[in-house]
VOBA-1610 file (N, C-alpha, C; in pm, whole numbers, padded with zeros to 5 digits, always signed):
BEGIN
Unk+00008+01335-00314Unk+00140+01328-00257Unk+00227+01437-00317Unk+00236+01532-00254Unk+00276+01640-00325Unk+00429+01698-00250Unk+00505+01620-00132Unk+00632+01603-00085Unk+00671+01534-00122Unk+00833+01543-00128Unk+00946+01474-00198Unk+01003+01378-00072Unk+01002+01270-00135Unk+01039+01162-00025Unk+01139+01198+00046Unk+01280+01292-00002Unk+01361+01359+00072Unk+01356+01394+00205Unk+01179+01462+00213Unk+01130+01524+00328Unk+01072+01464+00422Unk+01032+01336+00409Unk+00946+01196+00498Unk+01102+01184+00596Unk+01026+01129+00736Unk+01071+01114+00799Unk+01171+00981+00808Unk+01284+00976+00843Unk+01367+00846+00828Unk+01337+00720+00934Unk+01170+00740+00941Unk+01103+00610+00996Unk+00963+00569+00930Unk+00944+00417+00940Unk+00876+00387+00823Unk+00814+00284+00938Unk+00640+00301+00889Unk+00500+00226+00956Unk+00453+00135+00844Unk+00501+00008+00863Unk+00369-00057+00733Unk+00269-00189+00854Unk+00204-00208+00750Unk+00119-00248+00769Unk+00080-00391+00637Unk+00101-00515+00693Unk+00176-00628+00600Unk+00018-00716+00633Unk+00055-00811+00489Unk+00012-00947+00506Unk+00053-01044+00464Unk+00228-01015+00496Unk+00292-01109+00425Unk+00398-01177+00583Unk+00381-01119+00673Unk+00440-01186+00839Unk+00314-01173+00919Unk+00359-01226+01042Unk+00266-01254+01146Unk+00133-01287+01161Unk+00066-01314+01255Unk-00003-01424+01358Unk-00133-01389+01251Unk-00277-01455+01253Unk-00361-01449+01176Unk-00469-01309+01257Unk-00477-01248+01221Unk-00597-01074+01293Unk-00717-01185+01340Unk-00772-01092+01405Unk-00916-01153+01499Unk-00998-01153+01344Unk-01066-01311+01320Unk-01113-01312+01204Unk-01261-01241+01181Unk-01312-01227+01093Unk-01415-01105+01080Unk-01548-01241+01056Unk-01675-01181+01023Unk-01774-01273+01069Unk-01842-01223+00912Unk-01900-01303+00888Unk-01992-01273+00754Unk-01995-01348+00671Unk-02057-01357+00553Unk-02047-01456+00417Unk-01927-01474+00394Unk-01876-01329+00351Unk-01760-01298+00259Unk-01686-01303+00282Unk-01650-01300+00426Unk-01502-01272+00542Unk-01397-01385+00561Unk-01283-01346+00519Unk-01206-01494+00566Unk-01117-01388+00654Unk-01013-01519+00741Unk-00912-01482+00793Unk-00782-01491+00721Unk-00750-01348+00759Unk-00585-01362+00698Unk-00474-01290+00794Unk-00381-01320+00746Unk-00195-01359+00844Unk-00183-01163+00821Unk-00204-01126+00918Unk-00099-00935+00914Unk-00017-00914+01005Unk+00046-00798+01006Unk+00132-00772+01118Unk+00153-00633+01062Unk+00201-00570+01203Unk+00299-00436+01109Unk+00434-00413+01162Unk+00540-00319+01068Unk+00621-00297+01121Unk+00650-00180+01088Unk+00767-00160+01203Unk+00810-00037+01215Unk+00956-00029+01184Unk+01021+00029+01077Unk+01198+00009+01108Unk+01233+00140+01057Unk+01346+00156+01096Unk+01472+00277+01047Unk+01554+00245+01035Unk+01581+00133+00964Unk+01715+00080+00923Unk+01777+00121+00773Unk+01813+00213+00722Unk+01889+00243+00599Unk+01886+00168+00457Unk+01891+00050+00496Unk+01855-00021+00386Unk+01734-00051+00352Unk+01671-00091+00449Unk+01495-00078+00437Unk+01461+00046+00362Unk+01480+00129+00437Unk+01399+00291+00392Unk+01434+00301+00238Unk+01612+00254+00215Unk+01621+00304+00063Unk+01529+00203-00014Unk+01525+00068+00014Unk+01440+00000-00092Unk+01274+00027-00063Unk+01218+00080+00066Unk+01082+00093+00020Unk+01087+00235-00085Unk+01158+00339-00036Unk+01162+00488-00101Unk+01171+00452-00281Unk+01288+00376-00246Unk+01286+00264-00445Unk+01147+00241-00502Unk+01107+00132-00419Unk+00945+00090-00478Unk+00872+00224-00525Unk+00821+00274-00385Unk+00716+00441-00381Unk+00743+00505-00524Unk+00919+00490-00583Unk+00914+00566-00679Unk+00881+00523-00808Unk+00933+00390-00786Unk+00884+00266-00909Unk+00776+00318-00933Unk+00655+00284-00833Unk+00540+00265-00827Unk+00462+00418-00892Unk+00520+00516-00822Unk+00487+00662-00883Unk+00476+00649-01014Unk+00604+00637-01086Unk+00637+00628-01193Unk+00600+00538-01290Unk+00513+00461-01233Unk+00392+00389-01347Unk+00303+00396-01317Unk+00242+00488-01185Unk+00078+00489-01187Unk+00029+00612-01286Unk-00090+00600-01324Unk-00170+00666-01449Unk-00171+00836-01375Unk-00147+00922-01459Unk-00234+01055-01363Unk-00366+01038-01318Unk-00368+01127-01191Unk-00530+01123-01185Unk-00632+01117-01197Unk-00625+01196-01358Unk-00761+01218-01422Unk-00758+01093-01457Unk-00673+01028-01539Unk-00687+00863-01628Unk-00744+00743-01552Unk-00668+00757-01380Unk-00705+00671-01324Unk-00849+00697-01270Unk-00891+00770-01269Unk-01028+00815-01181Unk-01121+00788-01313Unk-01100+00784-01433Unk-01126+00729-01580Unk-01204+00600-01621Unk-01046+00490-01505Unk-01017+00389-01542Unk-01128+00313-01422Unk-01113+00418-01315Unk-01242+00317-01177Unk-01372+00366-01226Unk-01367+00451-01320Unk-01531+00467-01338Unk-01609+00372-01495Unk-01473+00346-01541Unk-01551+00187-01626Unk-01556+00085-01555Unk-01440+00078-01470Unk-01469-00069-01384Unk-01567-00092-01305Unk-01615+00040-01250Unk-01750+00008-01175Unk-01855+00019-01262Unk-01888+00097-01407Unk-01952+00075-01455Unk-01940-00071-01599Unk-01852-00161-01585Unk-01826-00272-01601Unk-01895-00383-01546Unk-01823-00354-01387Unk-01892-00465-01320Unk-01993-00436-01162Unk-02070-00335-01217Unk-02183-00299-01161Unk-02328-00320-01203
//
């Protein structure tokens, strides 16, 4: 992510599993069904608090190298 949120467009796509109807459920051992939906808004206040999070979130994830570090004990953990 190498643009400044400045430059993102003042419309926002997510993709939730915290509203709406349950997705066509999937088939297998492992598979359950769960509740998604997505949305779409440009409402000002939205945008400033997700743009908030994104930066939260920036601002405590590991650099690259550490995290790419950190998935290669976990898979060699629990592999």
């Amino acid at each position: 992510m190498g643009y400044p949120m400045e430059s993102w467009s003042d419309v926002v796509y997510m993709e939730t599993t915290v509203r709406g109807a349950p997705s066509t459920p999937a088939t297998g051992r492992n598979s359950r069904q769960t509740a998604s939906a997505t949305l779409t808004t440009d409402h000002p206040s939205d945008l400033a608090k997700l743009s908030e999070s994104l930066r939260e979130l920036r601002a405590r994830a590991l650099p690259e190298d550490m995290s790419r570090d950190k998935l290669k004990e976990a898979l060699e953990k629990w592999t």
